[in-house]
N, C-alpha and C positions, 0 to 999 in steps of 0.2 A: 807196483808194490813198493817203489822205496818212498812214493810219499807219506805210506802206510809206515814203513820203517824207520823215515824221521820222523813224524809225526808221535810215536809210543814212543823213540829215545828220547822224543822231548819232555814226553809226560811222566817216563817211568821217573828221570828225576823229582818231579815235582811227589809223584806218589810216594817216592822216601822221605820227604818231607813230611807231609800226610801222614804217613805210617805212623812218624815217629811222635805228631801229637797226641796220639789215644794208643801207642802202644802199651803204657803203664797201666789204662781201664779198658784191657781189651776181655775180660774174663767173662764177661755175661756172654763171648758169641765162642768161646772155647769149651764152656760145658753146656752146650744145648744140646737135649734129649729128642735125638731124631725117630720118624717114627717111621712102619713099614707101611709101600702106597696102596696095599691093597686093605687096610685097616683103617683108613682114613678116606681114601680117593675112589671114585667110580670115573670110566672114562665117559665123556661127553657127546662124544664126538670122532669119528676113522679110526674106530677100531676094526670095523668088519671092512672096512679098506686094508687091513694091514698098516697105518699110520699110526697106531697106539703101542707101543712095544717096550714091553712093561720086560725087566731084569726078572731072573731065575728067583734071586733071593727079594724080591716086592725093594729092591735097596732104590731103585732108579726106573726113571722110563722115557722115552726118545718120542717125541711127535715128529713127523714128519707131514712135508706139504709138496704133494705135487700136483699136476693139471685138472684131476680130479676132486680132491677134496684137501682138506688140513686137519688138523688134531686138535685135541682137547679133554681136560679130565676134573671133574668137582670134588670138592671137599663131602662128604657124604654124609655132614651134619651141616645147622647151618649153627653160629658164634655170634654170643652177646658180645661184643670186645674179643680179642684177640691178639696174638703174634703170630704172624707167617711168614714163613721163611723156605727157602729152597737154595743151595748151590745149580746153579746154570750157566750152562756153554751155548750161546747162538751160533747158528748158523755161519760158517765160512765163505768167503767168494765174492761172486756178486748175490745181492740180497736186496736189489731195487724192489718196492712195492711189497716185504715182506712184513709182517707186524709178529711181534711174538708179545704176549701179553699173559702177566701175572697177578692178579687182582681178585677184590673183593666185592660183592655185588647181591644186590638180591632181587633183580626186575625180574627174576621170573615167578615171584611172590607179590611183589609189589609193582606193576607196569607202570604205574604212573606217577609212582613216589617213591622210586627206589634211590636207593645211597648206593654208594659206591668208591673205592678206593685203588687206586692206578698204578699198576710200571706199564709200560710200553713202549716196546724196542723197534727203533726202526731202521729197514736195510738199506743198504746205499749200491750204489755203482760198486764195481768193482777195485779196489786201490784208496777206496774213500771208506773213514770209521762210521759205527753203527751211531745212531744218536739214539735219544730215550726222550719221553718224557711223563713226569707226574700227574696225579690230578683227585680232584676229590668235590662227593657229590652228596649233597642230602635232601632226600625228600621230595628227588624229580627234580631236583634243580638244575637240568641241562643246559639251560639257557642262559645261567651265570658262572661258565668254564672257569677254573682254577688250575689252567695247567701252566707248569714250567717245564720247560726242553733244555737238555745239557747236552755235554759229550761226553766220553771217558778216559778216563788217565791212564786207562791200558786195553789191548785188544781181548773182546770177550771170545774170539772165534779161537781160543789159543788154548785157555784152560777154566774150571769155572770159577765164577766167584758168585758169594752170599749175597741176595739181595733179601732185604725183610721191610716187612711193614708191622709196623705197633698201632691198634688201635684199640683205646684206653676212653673211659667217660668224660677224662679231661683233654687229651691231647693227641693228634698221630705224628709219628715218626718214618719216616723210607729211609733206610741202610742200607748200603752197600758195602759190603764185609763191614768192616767195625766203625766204618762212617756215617754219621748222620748227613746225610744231604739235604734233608728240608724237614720240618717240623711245624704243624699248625696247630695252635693252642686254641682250645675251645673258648667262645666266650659267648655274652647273653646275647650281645648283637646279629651274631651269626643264626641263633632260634633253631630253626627247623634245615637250616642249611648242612648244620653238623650231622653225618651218620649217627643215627639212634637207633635202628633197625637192625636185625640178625644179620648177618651175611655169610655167604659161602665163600669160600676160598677156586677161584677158577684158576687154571693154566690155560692158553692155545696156542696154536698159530694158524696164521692165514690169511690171504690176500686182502693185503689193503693199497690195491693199482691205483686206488684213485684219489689217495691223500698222501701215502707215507713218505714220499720220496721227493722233494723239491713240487712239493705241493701236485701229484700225480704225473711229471716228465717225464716220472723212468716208471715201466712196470715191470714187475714179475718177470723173469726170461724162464721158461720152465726148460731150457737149455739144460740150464744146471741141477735142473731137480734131481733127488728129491733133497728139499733143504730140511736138517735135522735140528731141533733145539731139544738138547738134552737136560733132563732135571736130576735130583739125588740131593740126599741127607733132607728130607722131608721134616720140618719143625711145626706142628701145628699145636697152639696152647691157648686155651677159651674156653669160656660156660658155654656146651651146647645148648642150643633149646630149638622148641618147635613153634614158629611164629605164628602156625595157624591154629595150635593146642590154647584156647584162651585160661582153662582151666584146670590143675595148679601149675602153673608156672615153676621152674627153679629158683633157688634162689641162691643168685650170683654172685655176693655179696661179698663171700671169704675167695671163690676163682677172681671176682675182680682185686680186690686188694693183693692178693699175692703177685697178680700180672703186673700190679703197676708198682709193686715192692720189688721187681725185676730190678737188676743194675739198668739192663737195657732200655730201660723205663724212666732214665734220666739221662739228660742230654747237660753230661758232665761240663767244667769251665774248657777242660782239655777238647771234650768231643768238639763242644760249639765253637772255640777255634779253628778244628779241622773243618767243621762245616761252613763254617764263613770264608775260608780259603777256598772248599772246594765250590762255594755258590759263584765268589769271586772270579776261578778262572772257567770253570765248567759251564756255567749255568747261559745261555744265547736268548733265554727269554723268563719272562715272567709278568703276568697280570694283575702283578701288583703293581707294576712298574707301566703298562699299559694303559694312559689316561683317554685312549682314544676310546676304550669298550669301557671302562670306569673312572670318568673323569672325578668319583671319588672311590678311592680305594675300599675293596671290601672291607668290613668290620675286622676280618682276621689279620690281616696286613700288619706285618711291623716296618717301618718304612727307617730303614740304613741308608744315611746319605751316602754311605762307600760305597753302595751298592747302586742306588740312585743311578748316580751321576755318571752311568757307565753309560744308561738305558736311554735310548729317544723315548716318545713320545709314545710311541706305538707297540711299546716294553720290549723292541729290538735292543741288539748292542751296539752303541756307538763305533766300537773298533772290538777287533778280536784281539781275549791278551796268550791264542795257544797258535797254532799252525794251520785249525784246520780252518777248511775253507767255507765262505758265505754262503748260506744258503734262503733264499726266498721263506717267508713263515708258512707251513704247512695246511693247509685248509681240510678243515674235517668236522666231524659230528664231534660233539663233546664229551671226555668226561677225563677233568682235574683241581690239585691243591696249592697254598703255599705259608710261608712264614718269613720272617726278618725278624733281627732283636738288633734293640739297638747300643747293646754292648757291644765293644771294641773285640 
């Protein structure tokens, strides 16, 4: 543990830095309208295991994952555009081969041309931080990954924080508490690569032995079971609709514009600051930056030579600029996003 303990003394500083760029436009994630999970949410998945363990007052719910199965719970609409949001604690300890994943999706409407919108947490050794990574899908496009992997500027197994995702007809956004971390702006290039299709809002967790962890070295120790990733303060805000209702339709129109008349629907000069800092020292990969699988960058790509020139060839980082330690790139099934600007 005390690589764990230098490792967050080293980052907590940085995260006061951080703080203090978007403390001034932090008001869009201090009055959001939380909602209760049995009003929004159905479970997916280990309830009749006992791994679905929903709070007295619908405020919160606990998935757990042990030898037998994992958890999992959906949005019980599916959403034209959106913001989703949850406060979440991962799992503590060791957490090799764990995935906890908070996303948007709709392959079980669309198998072969589903979009889709990514967080994904993965567990490490025991003494070693959780890493995450992004990503984003349109139209079945699994075969052209948009993911980027970070690390974080503080331990999630300790207390929760906000992670949210924005997605709007021009742009998505991934937050974490009042940070923008990455932003992909829509354009004409991208076509059918951009989600344009309803999606549901999923939660799970559950083994992933055979990618999450240094590319499948470490799995699972169900020693430790059962591992809990706990949710709470539930944000869910979108035109519902029914994608397989062809006739009337809602009409979106005044939900879309209010969502994107959100504050958090602008990625203020202050925010994009904090987020060029945090891609700066967080961010261990990106396919933007990956000329080996895109010797030309996707259409979405903003390409920052400060960010550049960190990355080889193979969107690895040349040198690490925090404490933690190298790890091999992950090998796994697809699905993710990304953006640069090339302001300062």
């Amino acid at each position: 543990m005390d690589f764990l303990n230098l490792y967050f003394k080293t980052t907590n500083i940085f995260f006061i830095f951080l703080f203090s760029l978007v403390l001034s436009s932090n008001a869009a994630f201090s009055n959001l309208s939380t909602v209760n999970f049995d009003d929004v949410y159905s479970p997916l998945f280990g309830e009749a295991n006992g791994n679905l363990l929903r709070s007295p007052s619908g405020s919160s719910v606990r998935l757990l994952l042990d030898r037998f199965t994992g958890a999992g719970f959906v949005s019980s609409k599916m959403y034209n555009h959106g913001f989703y949001s949850a406060n979440i604690k991962l799992p503590a300890d060791y957490t090799a081969g764990i995935c906890v994943a908070f996303y948007t999706s709709n392959a079980d409407v669309f198998e072969k041309r589903h979009d889709e919108l990514d967080f994904e947490f993965l567990g490490n050794i025991q003494g070693k931080p959780w890493r995450f990574q992004t990503n984003l899908y349109g139209n079945g496009s699994i075969n052209r990954g948009r993911e980027e992997r970070y690390t974080l500027w503080f331990d999630p197994t300790k207390q929760f924080h906000r992670y949210s995702i924005l997605w709007t007809q021009t742009n998505v956004i991934f937050y974490i508490d009042d940070v923008p971390i990455r932003e992909v702006i829509r354009n004409e290039e991208m076509g059918l690569d951009y989600p344009s299709k309803p999606m549901s809002l999923y939660a799970t967790i559950w083994d992933a032995s055979t990618w999450a962890t240094s590319g499948g070295k470490y799995k699972a120790n169900y020693k430790y079971a059962p591992f809990v990733a706990e949710f709470k303060d539930f944000v869910q805000e979108g035109c519902p609709v029914d994608p397989i209702q062809e006739f009337p339709q809602p009409d979106c129109t005044d939900i879309d514009f209010q969502l994107e008349a959100n504050d958090y629907a602008v990625v203020t000069p202050r925010r994009r600051a904090a987020m060029h800092k945090f891609r700066e020292r967080y961010m261990y990969y990106s396919y933007c930056y990956d000329t080996w699988r895109y010797p030309v960058p996707p259409p979405e790509c903003v390409i920052r030579p400060a960010e550049q020139q960190r990355f080889h060839e193979g969107g690895r980082l040349k040198f690490r600029s925090n404490p933690g330690p190298r790890k091999r790139r992950t090998r796994r099934r697809s699905r993710n996003p990304v953006t640069t600007d090339t302001s300062a």
